[in-house]
C-alpha positions in Angstrom: 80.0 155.2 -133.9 77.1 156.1 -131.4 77.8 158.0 -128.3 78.1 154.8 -125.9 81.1 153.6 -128.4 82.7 156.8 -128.0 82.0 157.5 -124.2 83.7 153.9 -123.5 86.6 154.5 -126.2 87.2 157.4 -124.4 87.0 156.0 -120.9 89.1 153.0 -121.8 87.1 150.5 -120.9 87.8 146.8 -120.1 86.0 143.8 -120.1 83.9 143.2 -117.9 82.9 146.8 -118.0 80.9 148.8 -120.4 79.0 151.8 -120.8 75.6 151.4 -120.6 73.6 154.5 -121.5 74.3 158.1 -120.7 71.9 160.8 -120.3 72.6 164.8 -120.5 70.3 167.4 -118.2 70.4 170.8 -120.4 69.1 172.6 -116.7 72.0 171.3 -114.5 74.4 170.9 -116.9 75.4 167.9 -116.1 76.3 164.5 -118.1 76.0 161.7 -116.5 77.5 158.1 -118.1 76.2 155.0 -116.6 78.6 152.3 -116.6 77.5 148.0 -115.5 79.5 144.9 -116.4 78.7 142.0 -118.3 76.4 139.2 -116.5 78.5 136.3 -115.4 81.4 138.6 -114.9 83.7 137.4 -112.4 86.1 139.6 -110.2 89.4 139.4 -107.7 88.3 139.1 -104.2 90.1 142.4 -102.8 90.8 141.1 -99.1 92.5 137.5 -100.2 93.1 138.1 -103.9 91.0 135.1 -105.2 90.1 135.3 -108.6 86.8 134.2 -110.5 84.4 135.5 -108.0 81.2 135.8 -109.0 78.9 138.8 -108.1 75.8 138.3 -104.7 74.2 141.9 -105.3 75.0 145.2 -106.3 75.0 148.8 -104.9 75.2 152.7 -107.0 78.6 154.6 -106.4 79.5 157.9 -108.6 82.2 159.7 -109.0 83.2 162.8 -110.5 85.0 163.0 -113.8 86.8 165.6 -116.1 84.0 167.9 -117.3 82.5 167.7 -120.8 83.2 170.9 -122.4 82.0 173.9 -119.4 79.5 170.9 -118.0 80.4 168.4 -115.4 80.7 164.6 -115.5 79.9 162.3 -113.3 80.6 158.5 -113.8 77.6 156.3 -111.8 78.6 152.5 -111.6 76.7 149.1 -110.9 79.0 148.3 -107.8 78.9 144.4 -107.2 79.4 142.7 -103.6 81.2 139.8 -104.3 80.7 136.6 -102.6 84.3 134.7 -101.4 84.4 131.0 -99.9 87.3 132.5 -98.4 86.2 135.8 -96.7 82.5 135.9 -97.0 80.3 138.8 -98.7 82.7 141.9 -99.6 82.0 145.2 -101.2 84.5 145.4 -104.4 86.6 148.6 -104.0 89.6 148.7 -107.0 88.5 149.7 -110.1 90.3 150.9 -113.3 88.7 154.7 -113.5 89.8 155.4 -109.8 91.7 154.8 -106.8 90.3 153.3 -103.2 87.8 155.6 -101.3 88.3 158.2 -103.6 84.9 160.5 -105.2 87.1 161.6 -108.6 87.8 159.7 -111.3 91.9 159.4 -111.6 91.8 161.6 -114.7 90.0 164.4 -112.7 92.6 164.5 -109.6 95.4 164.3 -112.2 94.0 167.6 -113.9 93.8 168.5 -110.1 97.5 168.1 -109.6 98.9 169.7 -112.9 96.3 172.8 -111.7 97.8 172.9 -108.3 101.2 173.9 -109.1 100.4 177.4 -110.7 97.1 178.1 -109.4 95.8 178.6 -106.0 93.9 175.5 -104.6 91.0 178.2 -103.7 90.6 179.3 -107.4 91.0 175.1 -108.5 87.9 174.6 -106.2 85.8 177.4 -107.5 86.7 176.7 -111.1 85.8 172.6 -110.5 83.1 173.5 -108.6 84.0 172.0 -105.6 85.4 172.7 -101.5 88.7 173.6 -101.1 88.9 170.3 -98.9 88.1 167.4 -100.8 90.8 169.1 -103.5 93.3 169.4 -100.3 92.8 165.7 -99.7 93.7 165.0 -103.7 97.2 167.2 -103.4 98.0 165.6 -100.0 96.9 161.6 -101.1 99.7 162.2 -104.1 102.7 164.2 -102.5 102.3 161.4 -99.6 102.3 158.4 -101.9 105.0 159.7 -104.1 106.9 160.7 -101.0 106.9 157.0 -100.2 108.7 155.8 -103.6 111.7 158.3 -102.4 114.9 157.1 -103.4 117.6 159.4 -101.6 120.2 156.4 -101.3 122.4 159.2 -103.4 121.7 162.5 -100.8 125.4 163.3 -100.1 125.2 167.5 -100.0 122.7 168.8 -98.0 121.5 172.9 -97.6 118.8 174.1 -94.8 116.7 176.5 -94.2 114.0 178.2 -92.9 111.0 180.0 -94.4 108.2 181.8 -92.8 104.1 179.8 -92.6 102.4 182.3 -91.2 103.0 186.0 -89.6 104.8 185.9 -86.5 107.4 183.6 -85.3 106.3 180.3 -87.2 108.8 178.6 -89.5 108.9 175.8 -91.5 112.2 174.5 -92.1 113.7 172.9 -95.9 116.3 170.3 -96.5 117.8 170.2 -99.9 119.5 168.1 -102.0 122.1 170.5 -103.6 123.3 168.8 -106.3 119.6 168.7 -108.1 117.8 171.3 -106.4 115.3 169.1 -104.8 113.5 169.6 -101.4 114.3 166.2 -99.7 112.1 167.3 -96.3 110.1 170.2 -94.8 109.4 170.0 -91.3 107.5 172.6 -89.0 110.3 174.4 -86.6 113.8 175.8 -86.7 115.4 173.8 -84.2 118.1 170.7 -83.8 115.1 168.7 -83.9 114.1 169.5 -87.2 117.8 168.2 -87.6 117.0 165.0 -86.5 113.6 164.7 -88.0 115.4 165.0 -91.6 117.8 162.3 -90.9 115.4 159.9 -89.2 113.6 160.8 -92.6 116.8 160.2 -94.9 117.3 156.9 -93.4 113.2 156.0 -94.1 113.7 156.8 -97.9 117.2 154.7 -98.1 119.1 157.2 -97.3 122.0 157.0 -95.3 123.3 160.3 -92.4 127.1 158.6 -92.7 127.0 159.4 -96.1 126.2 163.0 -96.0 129.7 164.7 -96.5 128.6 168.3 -96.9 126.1 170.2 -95.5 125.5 174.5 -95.8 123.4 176.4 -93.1 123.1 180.0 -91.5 125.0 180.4 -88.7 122.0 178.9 -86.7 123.0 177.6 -83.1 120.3 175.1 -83.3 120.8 174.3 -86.9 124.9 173.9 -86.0 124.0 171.5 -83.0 121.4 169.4 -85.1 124.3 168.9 -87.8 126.8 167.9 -85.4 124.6 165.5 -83.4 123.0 163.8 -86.7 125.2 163.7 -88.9 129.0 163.1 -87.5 130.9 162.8 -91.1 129.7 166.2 -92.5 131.5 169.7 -92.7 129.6 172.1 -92.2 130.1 175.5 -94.8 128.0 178.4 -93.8 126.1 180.6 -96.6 127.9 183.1 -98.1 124.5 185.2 -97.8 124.0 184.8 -94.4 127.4 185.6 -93.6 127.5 188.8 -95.3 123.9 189.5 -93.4 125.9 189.5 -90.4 128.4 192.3 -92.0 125.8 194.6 -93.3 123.1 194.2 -90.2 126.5 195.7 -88.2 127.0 198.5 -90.3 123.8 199.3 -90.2 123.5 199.3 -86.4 126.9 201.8 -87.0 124.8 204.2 -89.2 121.2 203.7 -86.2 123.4 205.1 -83.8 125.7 207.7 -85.3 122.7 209.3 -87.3 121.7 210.6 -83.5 124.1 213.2 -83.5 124.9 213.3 -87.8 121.2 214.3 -89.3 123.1 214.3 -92.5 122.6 210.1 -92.4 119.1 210.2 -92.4 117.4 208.3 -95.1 120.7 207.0 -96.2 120.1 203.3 -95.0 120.2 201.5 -98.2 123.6 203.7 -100.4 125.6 201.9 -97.2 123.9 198.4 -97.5 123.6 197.9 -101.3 126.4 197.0 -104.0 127.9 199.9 -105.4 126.7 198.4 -109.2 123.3 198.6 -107.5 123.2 202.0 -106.9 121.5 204.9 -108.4 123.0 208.1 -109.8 121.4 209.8 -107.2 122.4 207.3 -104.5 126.3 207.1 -105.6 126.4 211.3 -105.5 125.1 210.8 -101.9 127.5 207.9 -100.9 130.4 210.3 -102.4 129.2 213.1 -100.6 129.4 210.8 -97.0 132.4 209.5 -97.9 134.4 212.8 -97.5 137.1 212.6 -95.3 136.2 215.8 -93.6 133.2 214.6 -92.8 135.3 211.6 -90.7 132.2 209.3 -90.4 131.9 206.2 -88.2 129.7 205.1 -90.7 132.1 205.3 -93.5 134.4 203.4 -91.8 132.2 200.5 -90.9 131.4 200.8 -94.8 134.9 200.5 -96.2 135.4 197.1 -93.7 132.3 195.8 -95.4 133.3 196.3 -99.0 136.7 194.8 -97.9 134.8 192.2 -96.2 133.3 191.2 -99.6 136.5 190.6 -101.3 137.5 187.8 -98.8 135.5 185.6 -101.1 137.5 186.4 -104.2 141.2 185.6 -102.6 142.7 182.7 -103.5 142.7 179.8 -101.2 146.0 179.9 -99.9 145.3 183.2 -98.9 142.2 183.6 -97.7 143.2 182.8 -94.0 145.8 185.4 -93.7 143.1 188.2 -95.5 140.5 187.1 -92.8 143.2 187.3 -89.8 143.7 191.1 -91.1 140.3 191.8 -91.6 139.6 190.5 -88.0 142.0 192.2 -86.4 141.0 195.5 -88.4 137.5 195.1 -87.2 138.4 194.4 -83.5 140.4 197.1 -83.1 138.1 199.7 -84.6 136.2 201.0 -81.8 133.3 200.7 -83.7 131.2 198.0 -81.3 128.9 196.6 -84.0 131.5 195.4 -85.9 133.6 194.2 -83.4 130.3 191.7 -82.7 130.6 191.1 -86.3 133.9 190.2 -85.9 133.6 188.1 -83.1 130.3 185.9 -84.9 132.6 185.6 -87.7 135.3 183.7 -85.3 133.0 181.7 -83.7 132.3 180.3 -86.9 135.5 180.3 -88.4 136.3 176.9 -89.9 132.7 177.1 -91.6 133.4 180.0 -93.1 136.6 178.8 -94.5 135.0 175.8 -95.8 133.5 177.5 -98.5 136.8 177.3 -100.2 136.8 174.0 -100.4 133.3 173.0 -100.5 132.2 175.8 -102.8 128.7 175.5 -101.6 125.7 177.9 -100.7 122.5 177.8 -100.3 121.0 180.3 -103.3 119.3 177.4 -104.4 117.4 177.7 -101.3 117.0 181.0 -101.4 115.1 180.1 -105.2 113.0 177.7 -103.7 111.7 180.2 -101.0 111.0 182.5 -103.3 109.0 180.2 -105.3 107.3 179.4 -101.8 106.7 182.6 -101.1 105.1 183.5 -104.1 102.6 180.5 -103.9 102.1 181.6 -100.4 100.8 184.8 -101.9 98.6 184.4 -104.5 96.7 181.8 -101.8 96.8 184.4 -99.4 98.1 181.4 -96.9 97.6 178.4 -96.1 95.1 177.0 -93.5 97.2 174.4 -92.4 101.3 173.8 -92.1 100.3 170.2 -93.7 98.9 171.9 -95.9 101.4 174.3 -96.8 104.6 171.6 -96.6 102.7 169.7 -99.4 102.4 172.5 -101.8 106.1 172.9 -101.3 107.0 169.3 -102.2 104.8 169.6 -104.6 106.4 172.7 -106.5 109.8 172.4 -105.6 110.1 168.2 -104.5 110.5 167.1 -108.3 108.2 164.0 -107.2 107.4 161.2 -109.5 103.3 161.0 -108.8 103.0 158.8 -111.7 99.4 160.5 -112.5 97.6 159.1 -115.3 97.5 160.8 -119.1 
């Protein structure tokens, strides 16, 4: 078997195309396989689809394949113009090695994709040799085509959320399927009409917004308005996490302003805010020592309503109701302002809250996915672009069929 057997074995190439000759530069490093077609080859006209066209002239096209051991590839092909009765002279553009306008080879840009999701795209490029953007445009040609064969016809429990794109105030926001841990849509924002977007979305990939029963969120104004406008047959159960946020952001305003006039609660932020399995030897001897009753802190106080707070999810349904009705009425009647705010988000968004006992939904599998997110985020030290960075998270945490070849 000579090298021009084996370069087209390997290949897998069809009649009408062959490998011709191939020719190795020891200075470059660079292999370069020729590849022509047989004469009196005909070919698919690819505007009308007519077959057994025969070839007017030809033109040189290369593109660039999976390196040869540490050297690169590059495929260079006799290009015919074909000449249609139908549609005149045309430039042939589908062949078997590649797709349509595209400088890579398909085996290249599916190594390129299987890279992508551990590495970042800046390291890919410097390790292939090439700019960041022609690799950008590989990632964002496959996420976008295998968006299009979406089939979310089964989407009925929903989660969203927002995670950060850049410093400051910029947010991209993530809809979930929760019952396979699959980002349906990202969308730039954290408004309603990120809301909307997703369902206009849903409906373009055969889903359906009348079918969407259940649907988790923080307790978001914007988010709560974008649910209720878009999708009119869904309860809506806010996240455990998020609510408990709410709990813990109050006691800690208790401790901010108490600590003014008690020096003993500096540096004690994180004994009052952290489960009590969490804590250190040295943190639980502190947390006892605060906890005196001489010592009659506010601060202790706001504590003891929080770890009460956090058995509210452990009651059993037919009681959990009456437990929040006490808790609230605890809380209100403390004096302690912060949590009497807390109290009075937590019955603003009472029915939501009690869902959870029904629904039994939350959105840690979000909360996995933006730490996934946020990690590639990281190592790429960001992302130039929110296109850019919305397609690395469909492509990590989308489970998307891109049907790349082997």
């Amino acid at each position: 078997m000579n090298d021009l057997t084996l370069f087209q074995m390997a290949l897998g190439l069809e009649s009408p195309w062959y490998v011709s000759s191939s020719s190795f530069d020891v200075d470059q490093k660079r292999l370069d396989i020729r590849i022509d077609f047989k004469p009196g080859s005909t070919f698919c006209c690819p505007q009308c689809g007519r077959e057994g066209v025969k070839a007017y002239d030809t033109s040189e096209a290369t593109w660039r394949h999976l390196n040869f051991f540490q050297h690169e590839a590059y495929l260079t092909v006799r290009v015919p113009r074909i000449s249609c009765p139908e549609c005149g002279i045309l430039k042939l553009q589908s062949f078997p090695w590649s797709r349509r306008e595209s400088g890579f080879t398909l085996l290249f840009e599916a190594m390129i994709m299987i890279m992508a999701k551990s590495m970042p795209v800046k390291a890919i490029a410097a390790i292939v040799g090439e700019h960041d953007t022609r690799i950008w445009r590989i990632i964002n040609h496959y996420v976008e085509k295998a968006r299009e064969q979406e089939d979310h016809s089964a989407v009925t429990m929903v989660g969203v959320d927002e995670t950060s794109s850049k410093r400051g105030h910029n947010y991209v926001s993530l809809f979930v399927d929760l019952a396979v841990s699959k980002v349906l849509f990202a969308t730039e924002g954290k408004d309603a009409a990120t809301v909307k977007r997703f369902s206009e979305d849903l409906a373009a990939h055969k889903g359906d917004p009348a079918l969407i029963t259940e649907f988790c969120s923080d307790m978001s104004p914007a988010f709560i308005k974008g649910v209720a406008d878009n999708f009119t047959n869904a309860q809506l159960t806010f996240d455990k996490f998020h609510i408990m946020q709410v709990i813990n952001n109050a006691v800690d305003e208790v401790r901010r302003q108490e600590q003014k006039e008690r020096p003993e609660l500096q540096r004690s932020r994180y004994i009052w805010l952290k489960n009590q399995n969490n804590l250190k030897a040295s943190q639980r001897k502190r947390l006892d020592e605060l906890s005196l009753p001489r010592l009659n802190l506010k601060t202790t106080r706001a504590y003891r309503m929080r770890l009460t707070f956090q058995e509210f999810f452990e009651q059993p349904q037919v009681l959990v109701e009456a437990f929040l009705k006490k808790w609230y009425f605890w809380a209100t009647h403390s004096q302690l302002q912060p949590m009497k705010e807390a109290a009075y988000t937590i019955k603003r968004h009472w029915s939501g809250i009690l869902r959870w006992f029904t629904s039994r939904i939350n959105n840690g599998v979000l909360e996995g996915i933006n730490s996934l997110i946020q990690a590639a985020k990281a190592r790429a030290r960001g992302y130039r672009t929110t296109k850019n960075l919305i397609n690395m998270i469909y492509l990590i945490s989308g489970k998307l069929n891109f049907g790349l070849p082997t």
